[in-house]
VORO-401623 format. One line per field, with one value per residue (C-alpha): z, x, y. Coordinates in nm, 3 decimals. Each point is the difference from the previous one (the first is absolute). Example, Ala and Ser with C-alpha at 12.3 -4.5 7.8 and 13.67 -1.06 7.14 Angstrom:
REM VORO-401623
up = c(0.780, -0.066)
east = c(1.230, 0.137)
north = c(-0.450, 0.344)
REM end
This chain:
REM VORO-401623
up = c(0.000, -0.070, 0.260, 0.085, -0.069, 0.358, 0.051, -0.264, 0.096, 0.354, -0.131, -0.199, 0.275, 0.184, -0.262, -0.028, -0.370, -0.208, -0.332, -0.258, -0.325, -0.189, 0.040, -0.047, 0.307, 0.028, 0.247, -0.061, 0.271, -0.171, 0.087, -0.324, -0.227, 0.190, -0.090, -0.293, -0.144, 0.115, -0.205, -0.304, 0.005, 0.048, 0.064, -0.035, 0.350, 0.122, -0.303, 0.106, 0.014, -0.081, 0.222, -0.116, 0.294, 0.299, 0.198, 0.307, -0.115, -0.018, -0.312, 0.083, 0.305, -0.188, -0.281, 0.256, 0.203, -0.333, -0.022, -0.259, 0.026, -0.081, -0.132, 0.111, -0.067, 0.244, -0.038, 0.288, 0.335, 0.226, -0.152, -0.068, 0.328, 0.133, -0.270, 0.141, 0.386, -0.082, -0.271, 0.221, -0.008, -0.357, -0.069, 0.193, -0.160, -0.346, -0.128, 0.022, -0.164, 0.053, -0.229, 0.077, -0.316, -0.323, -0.137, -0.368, 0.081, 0.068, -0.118, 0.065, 0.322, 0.164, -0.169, -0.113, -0.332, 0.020, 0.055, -0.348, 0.141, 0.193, 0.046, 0.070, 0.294, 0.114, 0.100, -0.224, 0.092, -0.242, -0.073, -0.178, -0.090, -0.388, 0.074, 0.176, -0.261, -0.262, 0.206, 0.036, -0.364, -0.056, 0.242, -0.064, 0.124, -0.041, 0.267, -0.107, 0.146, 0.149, 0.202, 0.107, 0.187, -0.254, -0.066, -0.261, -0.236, 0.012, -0.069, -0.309, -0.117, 0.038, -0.199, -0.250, -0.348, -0.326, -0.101, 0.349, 0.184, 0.268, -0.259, 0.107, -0.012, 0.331, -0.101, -0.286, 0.211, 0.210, -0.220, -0.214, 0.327, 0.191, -0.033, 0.203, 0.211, 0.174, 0.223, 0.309, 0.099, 0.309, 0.202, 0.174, 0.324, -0.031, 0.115, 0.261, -0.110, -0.232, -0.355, -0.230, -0.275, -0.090, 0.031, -0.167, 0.078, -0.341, -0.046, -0.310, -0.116, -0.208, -0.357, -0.129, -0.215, 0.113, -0.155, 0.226, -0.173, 0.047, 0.152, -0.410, -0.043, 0.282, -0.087, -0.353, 0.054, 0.310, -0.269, -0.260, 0.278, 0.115, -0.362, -0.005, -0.203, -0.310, -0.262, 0.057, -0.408, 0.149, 0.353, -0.169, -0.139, 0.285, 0.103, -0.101, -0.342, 0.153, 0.212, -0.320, -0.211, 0.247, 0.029, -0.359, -0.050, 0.293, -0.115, -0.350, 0.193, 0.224, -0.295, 0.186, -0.182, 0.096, 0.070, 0.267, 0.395, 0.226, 0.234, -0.258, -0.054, 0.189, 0.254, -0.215, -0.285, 0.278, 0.130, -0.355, -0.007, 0.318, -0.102, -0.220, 0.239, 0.218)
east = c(0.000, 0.142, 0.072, -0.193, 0.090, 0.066, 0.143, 0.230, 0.141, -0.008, 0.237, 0.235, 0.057, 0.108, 0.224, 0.124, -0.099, -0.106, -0.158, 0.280, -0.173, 0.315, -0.024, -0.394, -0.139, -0.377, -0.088, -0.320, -0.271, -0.315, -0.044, -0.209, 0.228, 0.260, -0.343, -0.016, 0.355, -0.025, -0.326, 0.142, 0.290, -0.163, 0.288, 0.010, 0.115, 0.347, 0.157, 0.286, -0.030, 0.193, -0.090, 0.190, -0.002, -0.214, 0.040, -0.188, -0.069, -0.392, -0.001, 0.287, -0.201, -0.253, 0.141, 0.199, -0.314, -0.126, 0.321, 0.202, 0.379, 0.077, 0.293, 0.020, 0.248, -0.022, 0.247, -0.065, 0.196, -0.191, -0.312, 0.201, 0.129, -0.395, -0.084, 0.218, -0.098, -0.361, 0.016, 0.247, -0.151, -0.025, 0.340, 0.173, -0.265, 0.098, -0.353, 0.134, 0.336, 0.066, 0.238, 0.105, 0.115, -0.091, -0.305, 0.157, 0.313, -0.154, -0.338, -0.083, 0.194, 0.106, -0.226, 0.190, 0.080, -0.154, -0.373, -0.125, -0.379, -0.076, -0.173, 0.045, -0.323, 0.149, -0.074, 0.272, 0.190, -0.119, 0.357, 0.134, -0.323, 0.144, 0.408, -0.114, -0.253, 0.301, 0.219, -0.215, -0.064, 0.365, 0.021, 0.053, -0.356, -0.319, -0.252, -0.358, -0.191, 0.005, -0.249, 0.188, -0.118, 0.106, -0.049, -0.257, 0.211, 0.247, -0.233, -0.161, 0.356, 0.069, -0.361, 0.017, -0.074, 0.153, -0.054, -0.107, 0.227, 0.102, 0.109, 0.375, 0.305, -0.102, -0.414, 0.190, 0.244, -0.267, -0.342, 0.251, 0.008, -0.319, -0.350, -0.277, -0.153, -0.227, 0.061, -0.150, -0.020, 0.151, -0.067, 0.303, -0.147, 0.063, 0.416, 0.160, 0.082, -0.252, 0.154, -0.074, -0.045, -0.288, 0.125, -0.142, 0.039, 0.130, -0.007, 0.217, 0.000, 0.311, -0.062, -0.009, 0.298, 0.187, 0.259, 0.255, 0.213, 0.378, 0.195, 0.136, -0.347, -0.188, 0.303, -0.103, -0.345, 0.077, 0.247, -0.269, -0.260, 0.194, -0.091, -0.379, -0.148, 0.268, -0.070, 0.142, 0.194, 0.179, 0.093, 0.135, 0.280, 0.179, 0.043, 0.312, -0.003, -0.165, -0.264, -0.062, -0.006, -0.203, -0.247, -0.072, -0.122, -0.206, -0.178, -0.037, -0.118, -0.228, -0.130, 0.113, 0.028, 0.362, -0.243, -0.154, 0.062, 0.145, -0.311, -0.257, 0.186, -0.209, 0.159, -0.083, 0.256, 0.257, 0.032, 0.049, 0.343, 0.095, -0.010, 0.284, 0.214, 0.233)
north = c(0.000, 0.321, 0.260, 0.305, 0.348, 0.027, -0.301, 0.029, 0.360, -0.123, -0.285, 0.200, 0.255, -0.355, -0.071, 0.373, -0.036, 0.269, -0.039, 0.045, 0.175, -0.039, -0.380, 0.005, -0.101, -0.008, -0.235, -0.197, 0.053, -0.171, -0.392, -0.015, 0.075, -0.290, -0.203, 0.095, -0.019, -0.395, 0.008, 0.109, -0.213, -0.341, -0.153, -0.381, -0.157, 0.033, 0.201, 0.196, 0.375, 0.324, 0.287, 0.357, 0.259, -0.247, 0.322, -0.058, -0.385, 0.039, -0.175, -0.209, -0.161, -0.092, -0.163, -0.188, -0.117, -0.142, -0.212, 0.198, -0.019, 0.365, 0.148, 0.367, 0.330, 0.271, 0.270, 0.188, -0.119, 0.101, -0.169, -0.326, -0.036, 0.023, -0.235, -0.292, 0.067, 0.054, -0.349, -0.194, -0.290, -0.004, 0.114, -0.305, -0.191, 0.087, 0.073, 0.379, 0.074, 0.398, 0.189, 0.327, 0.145, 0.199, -0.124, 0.195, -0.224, -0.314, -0.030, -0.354, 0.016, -0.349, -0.183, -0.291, -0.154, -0.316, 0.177, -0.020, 0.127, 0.312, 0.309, 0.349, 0.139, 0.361, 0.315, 0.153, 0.324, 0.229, 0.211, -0.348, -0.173, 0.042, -0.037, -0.329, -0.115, 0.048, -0.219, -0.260, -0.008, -0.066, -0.301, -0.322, -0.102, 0.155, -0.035, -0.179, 0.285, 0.317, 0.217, 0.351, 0.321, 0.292, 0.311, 0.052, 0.196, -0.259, -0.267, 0.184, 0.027, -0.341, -0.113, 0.264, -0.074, 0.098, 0.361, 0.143, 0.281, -0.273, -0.281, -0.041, -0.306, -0.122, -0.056, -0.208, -0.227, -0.012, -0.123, -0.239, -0.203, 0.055, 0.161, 0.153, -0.274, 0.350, 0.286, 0.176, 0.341, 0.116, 0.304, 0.213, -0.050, -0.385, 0.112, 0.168, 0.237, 0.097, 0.008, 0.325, -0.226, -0.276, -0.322, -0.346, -0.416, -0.124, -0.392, -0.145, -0.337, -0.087, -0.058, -0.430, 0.106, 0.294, 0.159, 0.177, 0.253, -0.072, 0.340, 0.075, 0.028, 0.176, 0.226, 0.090, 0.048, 0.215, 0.236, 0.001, 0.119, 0.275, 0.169, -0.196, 0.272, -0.007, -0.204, -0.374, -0.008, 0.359, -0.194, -0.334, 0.242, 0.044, -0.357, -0.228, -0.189, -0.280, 0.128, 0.222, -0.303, -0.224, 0.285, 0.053, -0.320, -0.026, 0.297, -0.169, -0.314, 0.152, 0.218, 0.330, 0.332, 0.180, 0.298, -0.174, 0.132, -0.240, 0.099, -0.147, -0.352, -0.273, -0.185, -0.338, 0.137, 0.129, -0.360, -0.145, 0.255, -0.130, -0.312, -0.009, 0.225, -0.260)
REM end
């Protein structure tokens, strides 16, 4: 159950913890959203889950009460070190194993190599929501699902379609692995403290035949996007012979005019380029 606005200032003045802003911390205060997070992820029994930011461990409790080993990467030392006195049990247990690092750096945190199956439940700190989402992309294993507290802008980013204004590199590494498995509002007064921005529960569901983009090519599509609104033939110019060459004939594959804007290629035709990219 997650703590009360009272009960959750009374328990960071304990801690001598104050909300760092810089690191994103919004501390859920609503059991329904815990509720409903569990909900949305319909987990199947004992899957192992990642949990970026546990914070507090609201969510972290839970998932361990339903019998989840969970992976978890909490930067914050202060918050950690609560973490594994509050979750002791679970901690010399195992079913708890606490990283206090970088979620940027390590994305998948401990989780080890042999797990081929697992999910991602968290209450993700908003100021590397997309950093982290990036990283994860470029791991060597992609979870099965996802359900993540973001902020709503970086959620429409993330789901945005060809030829809108949010359409960027990440919404393609992103939908050429996963889609939209639904999404639920959340009001600002659901934290403490009270974000100034809207904030939504996003579940994906990773795609039957993903294709991750390999760092040569998250890196050209990142370059091209940094000039979205020039015409793709113009853009293919300034790349070596042969990501020029490669280029040119995906556009002649995929039917694509050279006049065309990088922001109104589907994601469909941006997988078939990486594709070919090792």
């Amino acid at each position: 159950m997650a703590l009360s606005p009272s009960e959750t200032t009374r328990l960071l003045r304990q801690l001598e913890h104050r909300p760092n802003k810089k690191l994103g911390q919004n501390f859920l205060i609503d059991g329904n959203l815990v509720e409903k997070s569990i909900s949305m992820a319909d987990l199947p029994s004992g899957i192992p889950v990642l949990e970026i930011g546990p914070g507090l461990g609201t969510l972290t409790q839970k998932l361990l009460s339903l019998g989840h080993a969970v992976f978890a990467v909490e930067i914050d030392r202060r918050l950690e070190k609560h973490l594994r006195e509050e979750l002791a049990p679970f901690v010399d247990s195992n079913q708890l194993n606490l990283l206090r690092a970088d979620a940027v750096k390590y994305p998948t945190g401990n989780l080890p190599e042999d797990i081929d199956l697992y999910a991602v439940v968290a209450n993700l700190p908003y100021a590397i929501s997309s950093a982290w989402m990036e990283g994860l992309l470029g791991s060597a294993k992609l979870p099965t699902r996802m359900v993540m507290m973001l902020q709503k802008e970086a959620a429409d980013r993330m789901l945005a379609h060809a030829g809108t204004k949010e359409f960027n590199a990440l919404s393609i590494f992103l939908q050429s692995c996963f889609q939209s498995g639904g999404a639920h509002s959340v009001p600002g007064q659901c934290f403490y403290p009270a974000p100034s921005v809207d904030s939504v529960l996003l579940r994906m569901d990773r795609l039957p035949n993903p294709v991750a983009f390999s760092q040569e090519a998250r890196k050209l599509v990142r370059r091209i996007f940094t000039q979205r609104r020039k015409q793709i033939g113009s853009l293919i110019k300034n790349e070596s012979d042969e990501n020029r060459k490669l280029m040119q004939d995906w556009l002649l594959e995929e039917n694509l005019c050279p006049t065309i804007r990088p922001e109104k290629i589907e994601v469909a035709q941006w997988r078939t380029l990486a594709r070919q990219i090792p």
